[in-house]
N, C-alpha and C positions, 0 to 999 in steps of 0.2 A: 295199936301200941304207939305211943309217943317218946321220944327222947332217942338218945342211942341207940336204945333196945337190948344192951349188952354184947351187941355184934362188934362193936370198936367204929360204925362207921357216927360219923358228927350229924348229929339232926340236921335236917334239912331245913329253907326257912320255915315250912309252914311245921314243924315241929315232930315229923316224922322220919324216920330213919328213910334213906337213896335208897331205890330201886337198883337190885344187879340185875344188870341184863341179862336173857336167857343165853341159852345155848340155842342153834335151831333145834336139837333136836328136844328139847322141853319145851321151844317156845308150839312145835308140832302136837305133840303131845298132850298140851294142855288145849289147844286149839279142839283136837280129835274130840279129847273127855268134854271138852264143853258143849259141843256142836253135834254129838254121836252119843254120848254117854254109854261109852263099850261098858261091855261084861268081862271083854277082856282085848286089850292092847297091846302088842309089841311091837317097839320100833325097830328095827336094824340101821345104823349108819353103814356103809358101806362103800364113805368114799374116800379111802385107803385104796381103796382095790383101784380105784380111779385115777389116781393122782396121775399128771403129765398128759392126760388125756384134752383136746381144748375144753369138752363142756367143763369139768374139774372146773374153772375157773368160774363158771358160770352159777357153780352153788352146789348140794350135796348130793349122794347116790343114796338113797336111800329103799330098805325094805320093810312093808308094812301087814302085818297080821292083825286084823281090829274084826272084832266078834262085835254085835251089837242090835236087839230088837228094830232099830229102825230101818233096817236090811232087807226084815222080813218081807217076801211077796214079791221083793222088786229081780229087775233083771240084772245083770253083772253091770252094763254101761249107768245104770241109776246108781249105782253102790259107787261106784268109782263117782260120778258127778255130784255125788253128796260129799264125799272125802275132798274134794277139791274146791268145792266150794267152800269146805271148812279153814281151805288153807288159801284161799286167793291170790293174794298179795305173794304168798311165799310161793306160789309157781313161778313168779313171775323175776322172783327176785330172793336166792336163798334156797330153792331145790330147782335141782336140772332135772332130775333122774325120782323118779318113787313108783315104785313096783307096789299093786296091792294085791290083796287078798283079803277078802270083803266076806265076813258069813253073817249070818244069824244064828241065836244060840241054837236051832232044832237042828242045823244042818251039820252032818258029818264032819270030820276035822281029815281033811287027807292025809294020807299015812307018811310019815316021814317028819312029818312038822311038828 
């Protein structure tokens, strides 16, 4: 799309409407779906509960629920190293804290969740 867009923001010079920045947790999110392509996703922010703590400053608490075929076969520390690798940059700068929970679609859903 070119111009405006009808959003109210002024075309930019090359004739397309400014990029808003994300939130971390969309910019996470869309990271996840690009790099995973879950069957299913949810994020928790969670860092309310943190606040005044030193990491708090350090970037977000976050909890993550990601279902996704490419899970399958592997062992927990592979699941996790692929989730992280999806977000690189933002471990290092933008999340302190992210809690996973890593399945594939065959495997059970633990009770409670």
């Amino acid at each position: 799309m070119s111009g405006g867009g009808g959003n109210g923001n002024p075309p930019s010079a090359s004739g397309s409407t400014p990029a808003v920045a994300a939130t971390p947790s969309v910019e996470i999110e869309a990271r996840l779906r690009a790099a995973l392509a879950p069957v299913s996703l949810r994020l928790r922010d969670d860092s309310a509960h943190h606040a005044g703590h030193a990491g708090a400053r350090e970037g977000g608490h976050y909890y993550l629920e990601i279902v996704s075929a490419r899970f399958a076969g592997l062992p927990r520390v592979h699941r996790h190293r692929l989730v992280y690798d999806a977000l690189a940059d933002l471990m290092q700068k933008g999340i302190h804290a992210l809690a996973i929970d890593a399945r594939a679609p065959d495997e059970q859903q633990k009770p409670g969740l």
